[in-house]
Residue, then its C-alpha position, 0 to 999 in steps of 0.5 A: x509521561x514525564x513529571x516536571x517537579x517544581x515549586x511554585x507557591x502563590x497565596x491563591x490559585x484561581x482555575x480557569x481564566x473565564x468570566x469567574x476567574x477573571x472576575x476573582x482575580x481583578x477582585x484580588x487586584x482591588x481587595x488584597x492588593x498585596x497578595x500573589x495569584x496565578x490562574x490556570x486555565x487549560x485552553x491557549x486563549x482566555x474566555x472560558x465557555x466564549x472561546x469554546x463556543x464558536x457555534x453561529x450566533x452564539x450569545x449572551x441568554x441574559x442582559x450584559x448589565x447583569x451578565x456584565x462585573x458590577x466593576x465594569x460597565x457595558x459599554x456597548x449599545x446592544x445588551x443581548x451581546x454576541x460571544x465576539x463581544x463578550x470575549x473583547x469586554x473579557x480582553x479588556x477587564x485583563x488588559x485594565x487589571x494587568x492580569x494577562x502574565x498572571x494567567x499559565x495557559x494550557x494547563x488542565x488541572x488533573x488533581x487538588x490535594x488539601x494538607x491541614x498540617x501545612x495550610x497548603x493546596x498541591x495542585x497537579x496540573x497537566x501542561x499541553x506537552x505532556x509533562x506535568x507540575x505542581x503549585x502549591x497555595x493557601x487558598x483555592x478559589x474554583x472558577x472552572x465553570x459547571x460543564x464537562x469541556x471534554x463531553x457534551x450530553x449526546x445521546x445514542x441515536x439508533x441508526x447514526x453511523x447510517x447518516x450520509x451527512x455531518x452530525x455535529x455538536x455545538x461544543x465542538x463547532x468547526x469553524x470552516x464549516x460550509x453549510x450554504x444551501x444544506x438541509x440542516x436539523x438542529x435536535x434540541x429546545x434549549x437556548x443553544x438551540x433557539x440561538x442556532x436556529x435564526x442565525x443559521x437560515x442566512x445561508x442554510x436551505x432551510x433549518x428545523x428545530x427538532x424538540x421532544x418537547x416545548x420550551x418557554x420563549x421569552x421576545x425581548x429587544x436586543x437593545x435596553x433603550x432605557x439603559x441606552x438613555x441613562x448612558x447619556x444624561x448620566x455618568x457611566x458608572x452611575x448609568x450602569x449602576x441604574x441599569x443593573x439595580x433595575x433588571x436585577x429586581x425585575x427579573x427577581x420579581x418576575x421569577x417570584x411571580x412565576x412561582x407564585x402565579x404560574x398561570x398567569x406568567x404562561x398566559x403573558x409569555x404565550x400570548x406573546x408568542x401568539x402575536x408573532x405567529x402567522x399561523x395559530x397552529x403553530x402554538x403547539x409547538x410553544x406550550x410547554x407541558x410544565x409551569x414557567x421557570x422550573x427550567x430556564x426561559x429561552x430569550x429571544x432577542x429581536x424576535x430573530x427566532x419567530x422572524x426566521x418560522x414565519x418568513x418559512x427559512x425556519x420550522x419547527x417540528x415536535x415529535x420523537x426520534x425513531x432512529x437516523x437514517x441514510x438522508x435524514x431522521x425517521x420520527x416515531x409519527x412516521x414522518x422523515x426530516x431530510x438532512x444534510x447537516x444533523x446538530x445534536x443540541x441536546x444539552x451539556x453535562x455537569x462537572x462539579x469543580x471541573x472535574x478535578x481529583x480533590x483530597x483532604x488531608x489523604x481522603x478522596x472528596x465525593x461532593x455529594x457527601x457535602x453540603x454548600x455552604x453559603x453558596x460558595x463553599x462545602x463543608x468541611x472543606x477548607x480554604x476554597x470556594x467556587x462559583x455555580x452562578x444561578x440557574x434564574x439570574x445571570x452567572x456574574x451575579x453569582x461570580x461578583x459576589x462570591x469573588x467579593x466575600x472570598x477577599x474578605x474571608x482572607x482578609x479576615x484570616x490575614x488580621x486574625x492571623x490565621x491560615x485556615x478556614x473551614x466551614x465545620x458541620x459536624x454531623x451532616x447524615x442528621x442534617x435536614x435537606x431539600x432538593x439542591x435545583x427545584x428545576x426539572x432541565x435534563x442537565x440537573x436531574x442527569x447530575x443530581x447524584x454527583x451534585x453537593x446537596x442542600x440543607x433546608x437553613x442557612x448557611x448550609x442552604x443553596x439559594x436561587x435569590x441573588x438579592x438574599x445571597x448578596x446580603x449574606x456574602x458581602x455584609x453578613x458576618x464571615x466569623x459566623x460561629x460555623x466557620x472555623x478558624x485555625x492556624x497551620x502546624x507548618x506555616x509556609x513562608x510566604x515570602x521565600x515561596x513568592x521569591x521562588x515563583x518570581x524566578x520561576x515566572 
């Protein structure tokens, strides 16, 4: 492999060029006008986990209002958006921004490499020709999402290389896949499941979802007629603004609710989906065996999940797998699902901060050996922050806020004339600690050990309550007498570094 030397210096380097990316790097825009910024995203095409996913129905699991940048109105009529729309909404914040000659495609981020003495981020990235180059930046903002893009969770069926038929993986869906008048069985319960399943059965014999175990179904319209309404008596910032404030505290209400009074919740959620049932016996198959929100909800919109059972294009079976077979699978019952076609939905794997090789100051990282702080950053690790949105709420909510204190922690470096900022704890084995996620979903308890852990009081502490993290993040105080402050033994030049990456560009 050839090494491609190189330079190039940016204030900050933004990795991935998704919804986070994107988000921070129009925050840059409005915030620290004045500084340089390049995002690095490894795929030809910005969108991150929307120009991944290509699976049939693929769609937003949460409202656009919320899943949507608080800059950026939603401006469509349906609120539970299609991945085509999610993506032209992304296209448009990087048209509106000017952001598009900022972003270096195909570049997959191998290593990040922290120097103390020089205030500096080496980042290594490899570049789709082989050959790979170094950036280097004061500050490191982390926007690569929270799943591995190369390996999907999929567990080893016993018998799988016996099945006759296609056995694929929503991560990586073939786009000329002809599943017309086919058998499929999608294995799976999550939201990538429940999205599949409905979208398929237009072409498709007939689609079964097959699931160890229940999952709670949430029914919700398609369409928020409120918001809707508001579009056209009020202005459209305004309107969003209605919007937004208004799901934001009815989902915080409704999670609240869950934990303090799960029966009551799992009462309203099932007899909801009693309603949509034709047969009462298919209850079986919608109650979970755990209390609501210790996993994420699965949104049904139109009620296009329940439509598709009751008119018999759809089915759903719970029961355990014995092992695959020539035409199908054999269930531990005794029974068998003939196929043509077999998804394994079965879920995705964690990768804290993309995968990537970090060191500081010579030492390799284990993030499991630090703990969060605020949300958005790990202790003693400087000069970076990351976004791992909310596991109850929509991932934007977290983006926004942690894009917006990123720009006021370096402003606040800028006017105090200092280059690093370094969220100090000095003796992290004494300090108390709770669960990170109190949610028992496979993806969480598969990562547990390789996850940052969590204290038990702020700041070194991971919420799940958007409204408290937006108090701390946007107006709390970013000198806290945690964070420490210094400045670099070698000050880079900044601006001898920003002429070489304009000749470079």
């Amino acid at each position: 492999m050839r090494q491609e030397k190189a330079s190039d210096y940016v204030d900050v380097l933004i990795v991935g060029a998704g919804i986070s990316g994107i988000g921070m790097a129009a925050h840059l825009r409005t915030y620290c006008a004045g500084k340089s910024f390049a995002m690095l995203e490894r795929r030809d095409n910005p969108g991150g986990t929307w120009d991944l996913f290509q699976y049939p129905g693929v769609r937003s699991d949460s409202d656009m209002h919320t899943l949507g940048y608080n800059f950026k109105p939603w401006r469509e009529q349906k609120a539970i958006a299609d991945g085509p729309s999610i993506l032209k909404y992304l296209h448009e914040t990087i048209d509106e921004y000017d952001l598009q000659d900022h972003i270096r495609f195909g570049h997959e981020v191998l290593s990040a490499s922290w120097s103390s003495t020089e205030a500096l981020w080496t980042v290594t990235a490899k570049k789709n020709d082989g050959s790979e180059t170094q950036l280097k930046a004061n500050f490191l903002f982390m926007g690569s999402g929270y799943y591995n893009y190369d390996e999907p969770y999929d567990p080893a069926f016993e018998g799988r290389e016996d099945f006759e038929g296609q056995i694929l993986h929503p991560q990586f869906w073939p786009k000329d896949l002809d599943y017309g008048g086919k058998n499929v069985v999608v294995i799976g319960s999550g939201a990538t499941a429940v999205t599949m399943v409905p979208s398929m059965t237009d072409k498709a014999a007939h689609v079964t979802m097959l699931q160890r175990s229940p999952t709670y179904m949430f029914v919700s319209p398609a369409k928020d007629r409120l918001a809707n309404f508001m579009r056209r008596i009020l202005p459209e910032q305004w309107a969003y603004r209605f919007t937004r404030f208004k799901n934001v505290r009815v989902q915080n209400f409704m999670f609240k609710l869950a934990r303090s009074k799960p029966e009551w919740i799992k009462k309203r959620l099932l007899g909801r989906i009693r309603e949509k049932l034709k047969n009462e016996q298919d209850m079986v198959h919608f109650r979970p065996h755990y209390n609501p929100w210790e996993q994420r909800l699965c949104l049904v919109p139109d009620n296009d999940f329940f439509d598709a059972v009751a008119a018999g294009k759809a089915s759903v079976v719970t029961d355990h797998i014995e092992r695959f077979d020539a035409k199908g699978i054999a269930l531990k019952s005794g029974r068998h699902l003939d196929a043509d076609i077999i998804v394994t939905a079965t879920g995705l794997k964690l990768a804290v901060a993309g995968k990537v090789d970090f060191t500081v100051d010579g030492k390799p990282v284990n993030f499991h050996d630090h703990f969060y702080y605020k949300g958005c950053m790990f202790s003693n690790i400087p000069n970076m922050t990351i976004v791992f949105g909310y596991l109850n709420a929509s991932w934007t909510l977290k983006a926004d806020i942690v894009s917006e204190y990123t720009t006021r922690l370096i402003n606040h470096m800028d006017a105090t004339d200092t280059q690093i900022a370094n969220p100090y704890l000095a003796d992290p084995e004494n300090m108390e600690e709770e669960d990170v996620f109190d949610f028992s979903s496979g993806y969480i308890q598969r990562s547990i050990e390789e996850l940052p852990r969590s204290g038990t009081q702020l700041p070194w502490r991971l919420n799940q309550d958007y409204l408290q993290d937006r108090k701390i993040l946007r107006s709390g105080p970013v000198d806290d007498g945690v964070m420490r402050f210094s400045e670099a033994e070698v000050p880079a030049s900044t601006s001898e570094n920003r002429s070489m990456l304009e000749a470079a560009e």
